[in-house]
FIKE-227324 format. One line per field, with one value per residue (C-alpha): residue number from 1; residue in one letter; chain; x, y, z. Coordinates in Angstrom, 3 decimals. Layout:
N
n = c(NUM; ...)
res = c(A; ...)
chain = c(A; ...)
px = c(X; ...)
py = c(Y; ...)
pz = c(Z; ...)
//
This chain:
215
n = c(1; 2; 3; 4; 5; 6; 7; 8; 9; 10; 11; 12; 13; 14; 15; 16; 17; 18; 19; 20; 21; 22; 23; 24; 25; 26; 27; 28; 29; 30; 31; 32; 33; 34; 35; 36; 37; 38; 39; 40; 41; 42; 43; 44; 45; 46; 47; 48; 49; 50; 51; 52; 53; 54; 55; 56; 57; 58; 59; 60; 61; 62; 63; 64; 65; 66; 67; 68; 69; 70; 71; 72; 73; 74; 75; 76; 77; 78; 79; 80; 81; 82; 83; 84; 85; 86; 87; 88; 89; 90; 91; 92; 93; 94; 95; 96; 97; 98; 99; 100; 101; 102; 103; 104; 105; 106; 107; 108; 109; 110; 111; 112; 113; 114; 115; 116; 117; 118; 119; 120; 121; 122; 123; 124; 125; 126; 127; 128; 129; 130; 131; 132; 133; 134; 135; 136; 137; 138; 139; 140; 141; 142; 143; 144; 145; 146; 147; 148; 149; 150; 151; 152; 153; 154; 155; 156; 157; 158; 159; 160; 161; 162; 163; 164; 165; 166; 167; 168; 169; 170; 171; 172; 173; 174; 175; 176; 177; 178; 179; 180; 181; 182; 183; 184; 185; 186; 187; 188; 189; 190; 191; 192; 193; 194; 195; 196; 197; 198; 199; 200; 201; 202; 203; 204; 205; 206; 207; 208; 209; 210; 211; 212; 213; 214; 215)
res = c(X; X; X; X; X; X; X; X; X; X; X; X; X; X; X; X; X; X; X; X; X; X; X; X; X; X; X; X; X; X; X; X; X; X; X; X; X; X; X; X; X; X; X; X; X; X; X; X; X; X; X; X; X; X; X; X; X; X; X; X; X; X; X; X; X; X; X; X; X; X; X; X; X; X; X; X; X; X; X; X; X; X; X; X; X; X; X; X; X; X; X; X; X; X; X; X; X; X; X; X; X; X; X; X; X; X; X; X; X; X; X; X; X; X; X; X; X; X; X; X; X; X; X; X; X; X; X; X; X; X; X; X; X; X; X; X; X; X; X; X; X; X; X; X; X; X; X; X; X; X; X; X; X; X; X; X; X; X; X; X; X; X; X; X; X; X; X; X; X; X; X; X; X; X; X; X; X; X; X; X; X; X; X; X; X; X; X; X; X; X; X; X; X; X; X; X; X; X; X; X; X; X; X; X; X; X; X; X; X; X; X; X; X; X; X)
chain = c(A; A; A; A; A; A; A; A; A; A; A; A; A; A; A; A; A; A; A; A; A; A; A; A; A; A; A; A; A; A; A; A; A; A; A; A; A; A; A; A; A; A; A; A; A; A; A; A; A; A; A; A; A; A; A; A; A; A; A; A; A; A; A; A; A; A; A; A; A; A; A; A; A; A; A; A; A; A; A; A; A; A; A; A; A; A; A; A; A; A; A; A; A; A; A; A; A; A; A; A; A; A; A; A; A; A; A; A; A; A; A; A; A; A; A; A; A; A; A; A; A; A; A; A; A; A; A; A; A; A; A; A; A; A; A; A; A; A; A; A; A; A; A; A; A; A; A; A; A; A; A; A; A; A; A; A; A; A; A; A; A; A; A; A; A; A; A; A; A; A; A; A; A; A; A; A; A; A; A; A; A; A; A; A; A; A; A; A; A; A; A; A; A; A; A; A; A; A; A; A; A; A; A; A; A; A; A; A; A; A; A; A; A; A; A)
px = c(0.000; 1.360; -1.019; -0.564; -2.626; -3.916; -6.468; -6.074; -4.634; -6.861; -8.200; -6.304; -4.850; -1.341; -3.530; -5.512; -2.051; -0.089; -2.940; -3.358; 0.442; 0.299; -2.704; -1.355; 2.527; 3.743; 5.782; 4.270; 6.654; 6.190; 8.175; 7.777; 9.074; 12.146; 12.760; 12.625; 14.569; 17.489; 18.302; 18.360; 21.152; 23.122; 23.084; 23.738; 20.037; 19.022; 21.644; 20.244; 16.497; 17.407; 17.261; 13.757; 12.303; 14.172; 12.609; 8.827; 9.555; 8.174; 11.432; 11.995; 10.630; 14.060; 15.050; 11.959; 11.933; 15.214; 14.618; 11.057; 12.274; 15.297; 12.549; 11.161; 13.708; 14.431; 11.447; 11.797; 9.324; 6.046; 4.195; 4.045; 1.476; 2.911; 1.900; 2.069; 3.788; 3.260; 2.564; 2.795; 2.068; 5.703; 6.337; 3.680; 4.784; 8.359; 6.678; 4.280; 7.748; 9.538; 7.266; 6.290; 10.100; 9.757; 6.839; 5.208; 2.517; 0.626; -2.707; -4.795; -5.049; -6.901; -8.561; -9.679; -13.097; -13.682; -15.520; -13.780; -16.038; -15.086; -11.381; -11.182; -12.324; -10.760; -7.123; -8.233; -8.540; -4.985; -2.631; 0.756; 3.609; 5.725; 9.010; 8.632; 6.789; 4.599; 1.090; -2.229; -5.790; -8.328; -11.027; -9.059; -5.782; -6.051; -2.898; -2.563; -3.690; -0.666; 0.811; 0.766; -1.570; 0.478; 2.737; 0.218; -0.473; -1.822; 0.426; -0.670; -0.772; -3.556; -5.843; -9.227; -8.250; -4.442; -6.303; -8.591; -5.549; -3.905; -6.934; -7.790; -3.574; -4.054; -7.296; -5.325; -2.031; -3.797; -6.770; -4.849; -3.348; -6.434; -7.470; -4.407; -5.072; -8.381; -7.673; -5.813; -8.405; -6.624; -8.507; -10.930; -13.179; -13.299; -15.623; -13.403; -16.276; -16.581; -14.640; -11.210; -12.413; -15.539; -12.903; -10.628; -13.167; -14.205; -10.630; -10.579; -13.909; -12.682; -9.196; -11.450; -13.553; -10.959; -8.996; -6.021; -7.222; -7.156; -7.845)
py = c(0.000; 3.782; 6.293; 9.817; 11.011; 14.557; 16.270; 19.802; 20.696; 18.320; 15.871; 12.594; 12.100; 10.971; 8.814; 7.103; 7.209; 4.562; 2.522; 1.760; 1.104; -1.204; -3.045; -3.635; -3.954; -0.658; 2.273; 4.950; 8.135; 11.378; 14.229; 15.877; 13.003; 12.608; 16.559; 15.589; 12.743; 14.295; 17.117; 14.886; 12.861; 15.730; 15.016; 17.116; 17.726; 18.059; 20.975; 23.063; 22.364; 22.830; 27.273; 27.067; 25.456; 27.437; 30.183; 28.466; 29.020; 26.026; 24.077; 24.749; 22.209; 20.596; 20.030; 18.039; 16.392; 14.906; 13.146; 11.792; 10.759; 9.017; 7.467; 5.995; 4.855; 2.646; 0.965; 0.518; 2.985; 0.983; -0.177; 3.007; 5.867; 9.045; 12.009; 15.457; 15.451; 16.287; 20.089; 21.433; 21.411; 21.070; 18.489; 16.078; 16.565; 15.586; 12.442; 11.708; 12.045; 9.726; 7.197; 6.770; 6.707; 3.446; 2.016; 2.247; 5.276; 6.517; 4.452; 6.901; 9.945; 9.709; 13.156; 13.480; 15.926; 17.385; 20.498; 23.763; 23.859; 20.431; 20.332; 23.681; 21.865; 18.904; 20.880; 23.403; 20.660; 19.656; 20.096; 19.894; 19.255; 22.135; 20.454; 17.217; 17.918; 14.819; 15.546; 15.237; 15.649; 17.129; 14.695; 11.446; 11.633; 13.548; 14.375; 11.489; 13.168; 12.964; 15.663; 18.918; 21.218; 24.289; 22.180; 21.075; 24.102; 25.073; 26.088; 29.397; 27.587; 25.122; 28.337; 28.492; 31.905; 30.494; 27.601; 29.395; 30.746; 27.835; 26.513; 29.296; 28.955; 24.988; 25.995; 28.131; 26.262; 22.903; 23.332; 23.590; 20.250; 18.839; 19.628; 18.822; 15.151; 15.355; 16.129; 13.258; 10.720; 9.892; 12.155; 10.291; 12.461; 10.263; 11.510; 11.746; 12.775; 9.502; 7.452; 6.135; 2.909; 4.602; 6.322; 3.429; 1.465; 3.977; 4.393; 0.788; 0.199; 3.248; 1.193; -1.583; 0.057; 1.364; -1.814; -0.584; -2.846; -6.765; -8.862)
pz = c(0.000; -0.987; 0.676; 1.859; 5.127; 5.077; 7.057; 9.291; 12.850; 15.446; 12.626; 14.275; 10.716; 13.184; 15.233; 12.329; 10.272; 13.365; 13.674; 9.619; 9.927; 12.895; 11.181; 7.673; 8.564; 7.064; 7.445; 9.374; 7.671; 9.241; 8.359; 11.689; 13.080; 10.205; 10.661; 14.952; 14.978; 12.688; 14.669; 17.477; 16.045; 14.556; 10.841; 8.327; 7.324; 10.748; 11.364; 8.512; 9.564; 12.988; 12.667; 11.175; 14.075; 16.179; 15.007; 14.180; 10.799; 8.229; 7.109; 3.356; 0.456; 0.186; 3.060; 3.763; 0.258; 1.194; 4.537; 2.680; -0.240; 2.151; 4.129; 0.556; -0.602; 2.830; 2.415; -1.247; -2.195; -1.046; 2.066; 3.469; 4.980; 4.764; 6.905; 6.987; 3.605; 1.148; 2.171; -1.276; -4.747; -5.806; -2.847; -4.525; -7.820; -6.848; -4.887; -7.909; -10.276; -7.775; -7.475; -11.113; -11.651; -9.190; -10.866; -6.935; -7.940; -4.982; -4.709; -2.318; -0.791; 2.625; 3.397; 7.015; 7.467; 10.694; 11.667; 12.404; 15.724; 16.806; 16.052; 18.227; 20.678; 21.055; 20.633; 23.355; 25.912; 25.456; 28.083; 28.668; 31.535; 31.336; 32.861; 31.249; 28.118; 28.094; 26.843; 27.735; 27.141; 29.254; 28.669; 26.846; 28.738; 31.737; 34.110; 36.628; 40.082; 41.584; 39.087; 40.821; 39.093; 38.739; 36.171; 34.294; 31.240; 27.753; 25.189; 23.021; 19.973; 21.568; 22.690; 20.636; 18.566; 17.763; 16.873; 14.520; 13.185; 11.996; 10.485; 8.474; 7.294; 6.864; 4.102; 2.701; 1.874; 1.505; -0.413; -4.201; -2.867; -2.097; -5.583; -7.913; -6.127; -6.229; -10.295; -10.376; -9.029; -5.680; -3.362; -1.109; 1.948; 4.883; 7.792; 10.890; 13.357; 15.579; 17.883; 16.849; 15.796; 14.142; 12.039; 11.534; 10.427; 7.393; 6.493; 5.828; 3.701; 1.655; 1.441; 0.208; -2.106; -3.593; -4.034; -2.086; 0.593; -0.440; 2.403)
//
């Protein structure tokens, strides 16, 4: 299976994204996670995206092309869900050339739909530990009570208006993408209102009905 996750800030495309993986025995490539893990290590790639997070800057097409397409190629350029990339119009291009180049075309395109009302709040109720970092969610993950309180915060980003914010940026930025892919026949809407298994379960009759899925 070749598919590319996509959905806005808050949608559980991540969360949907690892379970399909677990289920199905694939790669579960995220390029927040690439761009994470190689400034961790100190590589060369992670040293030049390191200033643009620094700085909460988005990490230029290239850089982020290179630690996918290095991701690809590991897995020989199939059996994978990719998320959060591609971003752009010239990022999928440079996947579509890639992959046709491979004879491994992308088979799907897995577009997560969730209101603007509900993803504010489900994002607003997340919390975080401000010395450790570990996350948490108000109603689905709540703090264990031995945490004291006063450590316990929310981030700016994760305030309704900031929130508002980055959706109206995500529509903007994403919605040619959605369409050059929707263009090209590989856009499919799932509905991602539900429980997690609600929404796995759609993800995988679309998979079927699609014939991505062979069971």
């Amino acid at each position: 299976m070749r598919i590319v996750f996509m959905g806005p800030p808050g949608a559980g495309k991540g969360t949907q994204a690892r379970r399909l993986a677990a289920a199905y025995g694939l790669r579960h490539i995220s390029t927040g996670d690439l761009i994470r893990a190689a400034i961790q290590e100190g590589t060369p790639l992670g040293k030049k995206a390191q200033p643009y997070i620094e700085k909460g800057q988005l990490v230029p097409d290239e850089l982020v092309w290179e630690l996918a397409k290095a991701a690809l190629a590991e897995n020989h350029y199939d059996h994978f869900v990719l998320d959060g990339f591609p971003r752009t119009i010239r990022q999928a291009e440079w996947l579509d050339a890639l992959l046709e180049q491979q004879g491994r075309p992308l088979q799907i395109v897995l577009n997560l739909i969730v209101p603007d009302d509900l993803i504010v709040e489900r994002l607003s109720r997340r919390r975080v530990h401000k010395l450790t970092g570990e996350n948490y969610h108000l109603d689905f993950n709540p703090p264990p009570p031995d945490v004291d309180p006063s450590l316990i915060i929310q981030r700016p980003d994760d305030r309704p208006e900031a929130i508002r914010r980055r959706l109206e940026v995500y529509r903007t930025t994403h919605e040619p993408l959605e369409q050059y892919y929707r263009q090209r026949g590989l856009l499919v809407d799932v509905d991602g209102v539900g429980s997690m298994d609600e929404v796995f379960a759609r993800i995988q009759e679309v998979l079927r009905r699609q014939g991505v899925l062979v069971e």
